[in-house]
N, C-alpha and C positions, 0 to 999 in steps of 0.2 A: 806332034804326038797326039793331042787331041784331037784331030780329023781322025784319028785312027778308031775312036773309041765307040762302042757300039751304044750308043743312049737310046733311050723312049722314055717319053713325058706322059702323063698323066693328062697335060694342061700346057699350051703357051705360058710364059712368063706374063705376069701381068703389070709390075711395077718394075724398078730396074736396080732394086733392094731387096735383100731376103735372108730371110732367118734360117738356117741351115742346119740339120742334124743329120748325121750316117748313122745310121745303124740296119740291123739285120733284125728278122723275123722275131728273135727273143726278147731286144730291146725294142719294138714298137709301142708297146704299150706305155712305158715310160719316157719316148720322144712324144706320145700325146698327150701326156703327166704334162710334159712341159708347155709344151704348145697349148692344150686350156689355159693355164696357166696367165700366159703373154697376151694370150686371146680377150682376156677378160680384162686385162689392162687397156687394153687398144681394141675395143668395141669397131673401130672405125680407124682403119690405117692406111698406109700406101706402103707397105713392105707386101711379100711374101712370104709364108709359111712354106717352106719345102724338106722334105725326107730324100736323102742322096743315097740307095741300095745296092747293093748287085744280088740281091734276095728277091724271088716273087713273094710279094708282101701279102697278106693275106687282106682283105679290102674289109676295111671297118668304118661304120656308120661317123665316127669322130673326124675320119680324113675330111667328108663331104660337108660335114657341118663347120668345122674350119677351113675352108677350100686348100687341103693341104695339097703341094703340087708332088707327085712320087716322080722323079728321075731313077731309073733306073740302067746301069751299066752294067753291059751282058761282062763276067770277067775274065772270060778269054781274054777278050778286045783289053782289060786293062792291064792283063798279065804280056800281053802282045806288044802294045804300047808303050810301057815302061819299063821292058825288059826286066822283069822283078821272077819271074820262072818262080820255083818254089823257093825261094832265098828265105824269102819273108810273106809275113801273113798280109796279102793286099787289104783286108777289113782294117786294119790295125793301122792300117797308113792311109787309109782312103780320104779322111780330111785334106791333105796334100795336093787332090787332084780339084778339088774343086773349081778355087781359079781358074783352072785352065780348061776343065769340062764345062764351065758355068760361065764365066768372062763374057761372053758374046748377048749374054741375057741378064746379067748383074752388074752395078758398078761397084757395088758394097755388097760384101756378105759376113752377115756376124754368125760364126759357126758355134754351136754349141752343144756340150757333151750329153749324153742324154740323162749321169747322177745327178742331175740339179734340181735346186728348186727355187723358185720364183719366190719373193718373199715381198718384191715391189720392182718400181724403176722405169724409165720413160727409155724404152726401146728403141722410140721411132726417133728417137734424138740423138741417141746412142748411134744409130746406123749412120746418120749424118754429122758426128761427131769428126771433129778436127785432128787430123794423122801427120800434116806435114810431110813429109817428101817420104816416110816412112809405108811400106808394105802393109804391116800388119799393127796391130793395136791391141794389145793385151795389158794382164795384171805380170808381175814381175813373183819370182817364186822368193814365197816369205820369210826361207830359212835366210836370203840375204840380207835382210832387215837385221835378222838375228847378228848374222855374224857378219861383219863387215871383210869385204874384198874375196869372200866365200867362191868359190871354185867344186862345183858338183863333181862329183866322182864322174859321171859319162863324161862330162865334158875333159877331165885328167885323163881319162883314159881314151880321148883321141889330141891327145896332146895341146889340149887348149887352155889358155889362161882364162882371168875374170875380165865379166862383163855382164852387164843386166841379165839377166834368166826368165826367160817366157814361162808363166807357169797355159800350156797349151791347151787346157780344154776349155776354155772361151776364148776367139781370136775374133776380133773384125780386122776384114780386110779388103785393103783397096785391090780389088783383079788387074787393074789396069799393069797398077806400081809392081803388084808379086807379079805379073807374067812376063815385065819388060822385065825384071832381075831374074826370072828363071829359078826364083825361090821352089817350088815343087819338086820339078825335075832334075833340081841340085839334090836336092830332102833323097828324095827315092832313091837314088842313083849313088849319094852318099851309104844310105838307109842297104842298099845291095851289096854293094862292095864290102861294108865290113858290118854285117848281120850281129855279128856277136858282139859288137862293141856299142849296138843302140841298146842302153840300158835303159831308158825310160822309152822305147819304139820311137814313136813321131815326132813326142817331143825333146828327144837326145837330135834327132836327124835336121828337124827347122831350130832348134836353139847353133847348132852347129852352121847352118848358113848363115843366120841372122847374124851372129855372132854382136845380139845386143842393137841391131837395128829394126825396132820397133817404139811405138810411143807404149808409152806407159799410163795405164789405165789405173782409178784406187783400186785397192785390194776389195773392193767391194763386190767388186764384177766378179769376180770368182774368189769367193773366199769358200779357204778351203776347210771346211766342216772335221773339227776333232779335237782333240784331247788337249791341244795348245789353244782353241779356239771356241770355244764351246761355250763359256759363259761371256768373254766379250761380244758374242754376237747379240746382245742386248742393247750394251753400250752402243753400238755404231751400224745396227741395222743395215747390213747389205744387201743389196740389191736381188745376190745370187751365191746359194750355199752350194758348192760343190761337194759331195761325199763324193770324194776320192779317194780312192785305196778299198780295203776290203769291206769296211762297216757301210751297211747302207740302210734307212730305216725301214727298210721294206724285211729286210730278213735279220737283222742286228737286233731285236728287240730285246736285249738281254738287259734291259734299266738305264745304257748309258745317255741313248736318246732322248730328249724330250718325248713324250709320246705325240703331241701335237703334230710333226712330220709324220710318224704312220699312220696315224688315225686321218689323217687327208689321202695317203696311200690306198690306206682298208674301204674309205669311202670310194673314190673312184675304182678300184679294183673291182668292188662290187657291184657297183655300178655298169660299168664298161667291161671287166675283164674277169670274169667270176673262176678263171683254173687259179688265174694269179691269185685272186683273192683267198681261194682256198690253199695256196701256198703260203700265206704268211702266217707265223707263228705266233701266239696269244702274246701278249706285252707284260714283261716282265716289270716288277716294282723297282723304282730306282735304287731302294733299299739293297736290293740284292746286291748293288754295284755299288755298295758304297763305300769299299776296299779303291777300287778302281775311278771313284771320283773323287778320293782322298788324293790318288795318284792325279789327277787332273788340275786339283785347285795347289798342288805346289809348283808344278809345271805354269800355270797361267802364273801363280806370286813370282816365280823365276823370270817369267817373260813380260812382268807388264812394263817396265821402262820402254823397254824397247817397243811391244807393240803400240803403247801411246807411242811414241815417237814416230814410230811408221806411218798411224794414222793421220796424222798431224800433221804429214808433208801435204794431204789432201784437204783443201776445205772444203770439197764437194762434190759431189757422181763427177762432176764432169771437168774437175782439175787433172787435164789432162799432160802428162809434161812428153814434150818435145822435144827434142834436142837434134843438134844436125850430124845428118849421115855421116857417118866414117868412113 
């Protein structure tokens, strides 16, 4: 399926590791949010920085200065390829393809969503981090912390019991391991046949292949930024905030955020991106929300057993747990 698919590169591959973001013309500017970001960490690396499209990307001076590599996929050829016709939105699943559009030029690819933000974390250690016989390597989604032997609604509604839960907008992944099990093409194809059943898109579709076969990363690698998490991210400084879901600080400025996240927005915005910049909204006083952080610190008092306990299975970035394939 992938000899099928219409790529151009920007750039040969230059290492045989690479940091990975999809996105489209809207989100470029926050895949380079990120990418400065890592950059700055790793002055001097041996990965890749790459953007994965099926967008003509509009060419900006930050690709050249990080030598970010643009792959682009014409999407005919992807809609041809993996049989997906109008079922489903190809952008929305397009991490899935990576693997197996990218395999032949990466052995590791840590994919990452483009809400994030960099707060620290040794990347290039990360990429060569220990996976075990396992596909992919992710954090595990936190509501199972919460509730033990939890069962996601996508996953009941294609009739599946429990087992660890991918949370999927940060994955490393071995290409070799996902393309000998056929993890993608299982995703899609699952991801086609029953459209209305992928309640969370990509990650309803590879949780349902995986079915729990991945290592498990701390929740550091993507912790997921809000109302349950929001002042422990003090206590235990991760790696990588994910705003997931609808608050982002880029247009959320309604008090509940720290302003420190936008004010790094507002700055590069204005810097690099001055329509963006002139999109974001003035920074409301926390005071305003102070209704709505009353709701947040009895939510964290409710959750803090548990999330020490979460924490506390991890002593470190890189307590990584393995277990053997089922």
């Amino acid at each position: 399926m992938t000899a099928a698919l219409d790529l151009t590169s920007s750039r040969p591959a230059r290492f045989s590791r690479a940091i990975i973001l999809t996105v489209d013309r809207t989100y470029l500017p926050y895949a380079l949010f990120v990418i400065g970001q890592i950059a700055a960490l790793h002055p001097k690396r041996d990965f890749d920085f790459c953007i994965v499209t099926t967008d003509d990307l509009p060419h900006h001076p930050l690709i050249d200065l990080h030598d970010v590599r643009i792959v682009r996929a014409g999407l005919d050829s992807v809609v041809r390829a993996f049989s997906v016709g109008d079922r489903i939105p190809v952008a929305t699943y397009f991490r899935l393809f990576l693997a197996g559009a990218l395999g032949g030029d990466y052995a590791r690819i840590l994919y990452l969503d483009a809400d994030i933000y960099i707060r620290r974390g040794d990347f290039a250690r990360l990429l060569g981090a220990p996976m075990g016989a396992h596909p992919v390597a992710g954090a595990r989604d936190p509501v199972q912390f919460r509730h033990k032997g939890y069962v996601s609604a996508d996953m009941k509604g294609l009739g599946l019991g429990h087992f660890p839960y991918l949370s999927s907008g940060v994955q490393l992944i071995d290409t070799a391991r996902y393309n000998a099990l056929q993890i993608g093409p299982r995703a899609i194809a699952l991801a086609t046949q029953s459209p209305d059943k992928m309640k969370v898109l990509d990650q309803t579709a590879i949780n349902a292949v995986l079915q729990g076969d991945f290592a498990e990363l701390p929740p550091g690698w993507n912790w997921l930024y809000g109302f349950r998490t929001i002042y422990f991210t003090e206590l235990y400084d991760p790696p990588i905030l994910h705003f997931a879901g609808w608050r982002k600080p880029w247009s959320h400025l309604n008090g509940e955020f720290p302003e420190r996240y936008s004010r790094d927005y507002r700055a590069f915005f204005a810097e690099h991106f001055p329509d963006q910049h002139a999109k974001m909204p003035p920074f409301t006083p926390h005071g305003a929300a102070r209704l709505r952080h009353l709701r947040f610190f009895l939510k964290h008092i409710a959750g803090m057993g548990v999330t020490f306990a979460a924490m506390e299975q991890f002593k470190d970035d890189f307590d990584i747990k393995i277990t053997s394939p089922h």
